[in-house]
N, C-alpha and C positions, 0 to 999 in steps of 0.2 A: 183317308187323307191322300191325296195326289202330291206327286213329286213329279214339277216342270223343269224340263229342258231348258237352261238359258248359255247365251253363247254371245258373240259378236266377231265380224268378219274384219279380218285385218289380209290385203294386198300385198304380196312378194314379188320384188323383182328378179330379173335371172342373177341379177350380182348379189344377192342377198337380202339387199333393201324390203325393209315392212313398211309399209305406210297402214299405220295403226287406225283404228276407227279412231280416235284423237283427234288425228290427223285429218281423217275424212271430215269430222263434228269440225272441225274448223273452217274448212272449205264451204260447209253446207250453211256457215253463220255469217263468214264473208260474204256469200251469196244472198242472204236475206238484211245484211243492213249495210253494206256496201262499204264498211268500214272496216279495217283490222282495230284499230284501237278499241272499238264497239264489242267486235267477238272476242276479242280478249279479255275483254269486261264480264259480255255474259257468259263464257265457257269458266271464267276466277281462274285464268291465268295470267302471267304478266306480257306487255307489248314486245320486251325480247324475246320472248320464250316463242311466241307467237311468231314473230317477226325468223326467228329462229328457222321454227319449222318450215315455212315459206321458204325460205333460202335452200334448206336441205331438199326439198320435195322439188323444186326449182332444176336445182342440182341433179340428182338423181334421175328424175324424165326428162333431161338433157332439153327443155323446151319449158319456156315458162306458163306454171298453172295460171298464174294470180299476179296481175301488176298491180302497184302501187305507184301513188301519186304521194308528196308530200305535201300538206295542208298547209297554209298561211292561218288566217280568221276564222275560214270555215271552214276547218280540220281536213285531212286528205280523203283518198279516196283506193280502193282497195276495188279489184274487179277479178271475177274470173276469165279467162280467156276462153276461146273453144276449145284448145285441149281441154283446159281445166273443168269445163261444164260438163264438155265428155266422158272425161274417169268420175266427174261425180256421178253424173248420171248412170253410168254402166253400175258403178259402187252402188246406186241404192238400188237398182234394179235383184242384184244379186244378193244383195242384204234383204231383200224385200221375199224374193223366195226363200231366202236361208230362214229370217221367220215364218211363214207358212210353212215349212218343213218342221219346225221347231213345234209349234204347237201342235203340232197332230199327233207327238210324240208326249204321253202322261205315263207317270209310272203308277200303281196304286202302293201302297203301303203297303196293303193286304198282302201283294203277290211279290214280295221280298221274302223267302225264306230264308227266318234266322238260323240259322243252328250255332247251337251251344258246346259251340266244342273246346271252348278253354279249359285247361285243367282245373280240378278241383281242390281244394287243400283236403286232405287228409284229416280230418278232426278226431280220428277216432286215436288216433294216437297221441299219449299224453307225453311232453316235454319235462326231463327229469333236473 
């Protein structure tokens, strides 16, 4: 039996800030249907939540990732900007090697050496 590496890469800024892989799966679904209401649909979060995160990540890279348009009829519109296409792109480039380094690494079962070093109860002595 093999024992796989698994991980996912989450971004620090120098003031503390994480932008979580969440974060980044958000970015990368605004990107493919051009809607926030849409990635918040198919990530099963809700449009604040969503909208939420947008405004912190906004905030915190002092430049906006992702505008938004508010919709009438034909619901709005959600874009990344060049920043914003940017850090994705750098994001999966490095997520992209952080799995090829993940995979190369299997553990086998076999070459876990257990030892048994919990103690043992005492049976030989009887409880009076």
């Amino acid at each position: 039996m093999q024992i796989r590496l698994k991980g996912e890469i989450s971004l620090e800024l120098e003031n503390g800030f994480t932008i979580s892989y969440r974060m980044m799966e958000l970015l990368m679904v605004i990107e493919k249907t051009g809607s926030l209401n849409q990635a918040a649909k198919d990530l099963g979060v809700s449009y604040s939540h969503s909208w939420n995160i947008l405004n912190r990540l906004n905030c915190q890279l002092q430049q906006p990732i992702v505008i938004t348009q508010r919709g009438g009829k034909g619901g709005g519109i959600a874009q990344l900007t060049t920043a914003g296409k940017s850090l994705l792109q750098k994001y999966l480039t490095v997520r992209s090697t952080f799995f090829e380094i993940l995979e190369g690494y299997c553990i086998s079962i076999d070459d876990i050496a257990v030892a048994d070093d919990s103690p043992k109860p005492d049976v030989s002595k009887k409880k009076v």
